[in-house]
C-alpha positions in Angstrom: 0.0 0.0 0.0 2.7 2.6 0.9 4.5 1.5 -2.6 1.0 2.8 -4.4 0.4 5.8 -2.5 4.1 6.7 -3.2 4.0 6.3 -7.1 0.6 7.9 -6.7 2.2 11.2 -5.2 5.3 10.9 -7.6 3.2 10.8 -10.2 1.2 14.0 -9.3 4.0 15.7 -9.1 5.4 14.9 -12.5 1.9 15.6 -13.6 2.3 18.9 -11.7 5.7 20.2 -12.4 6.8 18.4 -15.7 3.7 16.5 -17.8 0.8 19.0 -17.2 -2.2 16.8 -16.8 -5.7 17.2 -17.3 -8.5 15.3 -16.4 -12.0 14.9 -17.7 -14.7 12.9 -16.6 -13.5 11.9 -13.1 -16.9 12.0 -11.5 -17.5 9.2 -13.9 -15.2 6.6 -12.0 -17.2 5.1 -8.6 -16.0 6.4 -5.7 -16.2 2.8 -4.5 -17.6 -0.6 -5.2 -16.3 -3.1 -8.0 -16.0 -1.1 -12.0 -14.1 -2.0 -15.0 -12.0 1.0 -16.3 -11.2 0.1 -19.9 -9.0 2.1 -22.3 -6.5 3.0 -24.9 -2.2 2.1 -24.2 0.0 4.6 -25.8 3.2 4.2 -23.5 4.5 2.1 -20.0 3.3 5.5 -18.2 0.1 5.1 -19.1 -0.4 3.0 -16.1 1.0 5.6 -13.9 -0.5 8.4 -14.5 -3.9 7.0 -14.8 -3.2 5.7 -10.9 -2.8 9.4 -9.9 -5.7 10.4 -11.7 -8.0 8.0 -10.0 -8.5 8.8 -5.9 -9.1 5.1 -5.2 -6.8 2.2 -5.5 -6.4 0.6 -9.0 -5.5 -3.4 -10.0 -3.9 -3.7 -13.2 -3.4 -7.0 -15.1 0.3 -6.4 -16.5 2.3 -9.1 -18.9 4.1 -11.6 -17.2 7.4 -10.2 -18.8 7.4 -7.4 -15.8 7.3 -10.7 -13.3 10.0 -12.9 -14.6 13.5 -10.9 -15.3 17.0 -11.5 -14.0 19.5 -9.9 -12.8 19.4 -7.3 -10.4 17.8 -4.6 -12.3 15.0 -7.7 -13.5 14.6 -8.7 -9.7 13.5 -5.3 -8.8 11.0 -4.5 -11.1 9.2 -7.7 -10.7 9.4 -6.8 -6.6 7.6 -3.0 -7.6 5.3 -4.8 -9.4 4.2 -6.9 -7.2 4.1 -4.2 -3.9 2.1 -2.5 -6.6 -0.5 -5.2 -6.8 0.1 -5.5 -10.2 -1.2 -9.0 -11.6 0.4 -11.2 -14.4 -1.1 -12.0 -17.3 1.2 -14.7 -19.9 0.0 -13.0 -23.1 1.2 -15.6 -25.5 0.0 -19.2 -23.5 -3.4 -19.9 -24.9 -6.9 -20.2 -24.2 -5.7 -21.5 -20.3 -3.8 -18.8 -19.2 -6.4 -16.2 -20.5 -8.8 -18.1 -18.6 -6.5 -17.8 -15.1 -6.6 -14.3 -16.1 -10.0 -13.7 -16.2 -10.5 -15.9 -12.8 -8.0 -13.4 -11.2 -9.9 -10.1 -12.7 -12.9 -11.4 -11.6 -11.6 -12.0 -7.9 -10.6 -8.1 -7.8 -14.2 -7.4 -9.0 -16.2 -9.9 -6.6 -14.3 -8.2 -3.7 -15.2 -4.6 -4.5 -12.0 -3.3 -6.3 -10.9 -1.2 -9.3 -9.6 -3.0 -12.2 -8.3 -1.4 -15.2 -7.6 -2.6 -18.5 -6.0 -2.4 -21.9 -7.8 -4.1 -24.2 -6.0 -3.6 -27.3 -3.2 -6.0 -25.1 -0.9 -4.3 -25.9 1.0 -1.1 -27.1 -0.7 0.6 -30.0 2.8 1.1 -32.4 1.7 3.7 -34.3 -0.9 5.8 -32.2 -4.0 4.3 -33.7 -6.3 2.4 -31.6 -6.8 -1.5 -32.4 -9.8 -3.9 -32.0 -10.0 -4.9 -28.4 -9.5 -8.7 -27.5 -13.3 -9.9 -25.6 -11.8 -10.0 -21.6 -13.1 -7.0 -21.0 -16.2 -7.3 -22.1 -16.6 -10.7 -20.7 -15.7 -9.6 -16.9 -18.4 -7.1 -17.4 -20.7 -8.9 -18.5 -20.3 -11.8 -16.5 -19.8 -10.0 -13.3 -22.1 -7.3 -13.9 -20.1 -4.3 -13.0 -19.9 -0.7 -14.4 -17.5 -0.8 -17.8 -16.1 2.6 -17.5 -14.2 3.7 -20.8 -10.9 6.0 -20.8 -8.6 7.9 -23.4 -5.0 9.0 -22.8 -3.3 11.1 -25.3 0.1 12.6 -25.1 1.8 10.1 -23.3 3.2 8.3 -26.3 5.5 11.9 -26.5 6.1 11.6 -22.7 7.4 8.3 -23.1 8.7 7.6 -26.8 9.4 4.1 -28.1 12.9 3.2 -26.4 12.7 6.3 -23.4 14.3 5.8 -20.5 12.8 9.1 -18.9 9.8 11.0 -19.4 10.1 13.8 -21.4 7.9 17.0 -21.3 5.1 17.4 -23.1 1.0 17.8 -21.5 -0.9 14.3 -21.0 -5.0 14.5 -21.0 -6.9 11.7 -19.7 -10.7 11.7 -20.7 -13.2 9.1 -18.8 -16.5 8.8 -20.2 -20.0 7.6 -18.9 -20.6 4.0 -17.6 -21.6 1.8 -20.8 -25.2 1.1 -20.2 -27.9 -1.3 -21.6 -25.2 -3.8 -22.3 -26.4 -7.3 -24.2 -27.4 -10.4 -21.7 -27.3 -13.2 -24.6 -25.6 -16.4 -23.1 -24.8 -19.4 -24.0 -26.3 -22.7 -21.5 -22.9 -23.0 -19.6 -24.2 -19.1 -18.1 -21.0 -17.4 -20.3 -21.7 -14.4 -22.8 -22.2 -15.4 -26.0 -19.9 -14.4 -28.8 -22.0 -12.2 -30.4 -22.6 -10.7 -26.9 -19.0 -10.1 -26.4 -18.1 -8.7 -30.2 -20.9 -6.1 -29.4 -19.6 -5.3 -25.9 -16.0 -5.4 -27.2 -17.1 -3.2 -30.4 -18.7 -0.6 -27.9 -16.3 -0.1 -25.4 -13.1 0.6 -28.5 -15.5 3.2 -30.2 -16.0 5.1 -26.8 -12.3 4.7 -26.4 -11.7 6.1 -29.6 -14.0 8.9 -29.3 -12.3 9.7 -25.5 -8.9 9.9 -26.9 -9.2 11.1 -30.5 -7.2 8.2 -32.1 -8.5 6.7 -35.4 -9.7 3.7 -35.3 -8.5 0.4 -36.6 -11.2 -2.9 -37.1 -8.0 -5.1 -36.5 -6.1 -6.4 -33.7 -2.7 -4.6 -33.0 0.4 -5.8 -34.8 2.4 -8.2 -32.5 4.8 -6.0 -30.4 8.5 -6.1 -31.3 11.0 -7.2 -28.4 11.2 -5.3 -25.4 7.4 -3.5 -26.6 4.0 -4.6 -24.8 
């Protein structure tokens, strides 16, 4: 907790002093009780500067990459992660470990908590937004909770491909109204059905799209390049 609230603080600073911020649409987010925040990824600081734009505690599903490195430097950021509360996600095992993934989204929402998401899964690599993958929509519409979408914009000059700093430039973060009058078609097992999910999925990128002004591409995003997600 005293990891979060630190990053938090640090991060309004920088928002403060170096990366002006604005926010839109804060009122938006529940003050508390279980929502999906789902939006675009533009740069690794996304993550931090939507956590000091949100006045509640945020779970984030991060690849598994951040969990796994060597060496000293590898060691101590899979240790921040984890006093962040970030969660591993293995991108690139398979129906099985999406499903894990989903199971452990799902535990943050059944027990009241924030949990935000990039849907595209991962980076967009040339500022346009991508077809979201269905997890989103399916913890939403399997747990019921508010699906709350989100734009950033500027961070991607922040935080260029290859960075190692931030640089200066403003960063707007736009979150829009609770998705409402989502589909309840299911299959017999109790899951969404697929056409329930491609509708869900379809609504939430538009929003996204419209929240952070990036055109929008009816494909999913090309497969990062080393060192990328």
């Amino acid at each position: 907790m005293h990891t979060y609230r630190g990053t938090r603080a640090l991060m309004k600073l920088a928002g403060a002093a170096w990366c002006p911020t604005t926010v839109e649409g804060a009122e938006h987010v529940p003050a508390g009780g279980p929502v999906l925040l789902v939006g675009n990824h533009l740069a690794a600081c996304d993550t931090f500067f939507l956590m000091a734009a949100v006045h509640r505690r945020l779970v984030f599903l991060s690849k598994r990459e951040y969990f796994t490195g060597t060496g000293p430097r590898g060691r101590a950021l899979a240790g921040f992660c984890r006093r962040l509360g970030f969660l591993p996600v293995d991108r690139g095992a398979g129906p099985a470990a999406a499903r894990e993934a989903l199971d452990r989204g799902r535990r943050v929402l059944d027990g009241g908590g924030a949990l935000a998401l990039y849907p595209e899964g991962t980076r967009s690599p040339d500022g346009r937004l991508y077809r979201g993958r269905p997890g989103a929509a399916a913890l939403a519409l399997t747990c019921g909770v508010p699906l709350v979408p989100f734009g950033i914009s500027g961070t991607d000059r922040v935080q260029p491909v290859g960075a190692s700093g931030l640089r200066r430039h403003p960063v707007r973060i736009r979150f829009g109204r609770p998705l409402g009058a989502l589909p309840d078609e299911r299959r017999p097992d109790g899951f969404p059905t697929t056409a329930a999910l491609r509708e869900t999925t379809s609504r939430t990128m538009h929003a996204i799209a419209d929240l952070s002004g990036q055109p929008y591409v009816d494909r999913p995003a090309p497969a990062p390049r080393a060192g990328r997600g």
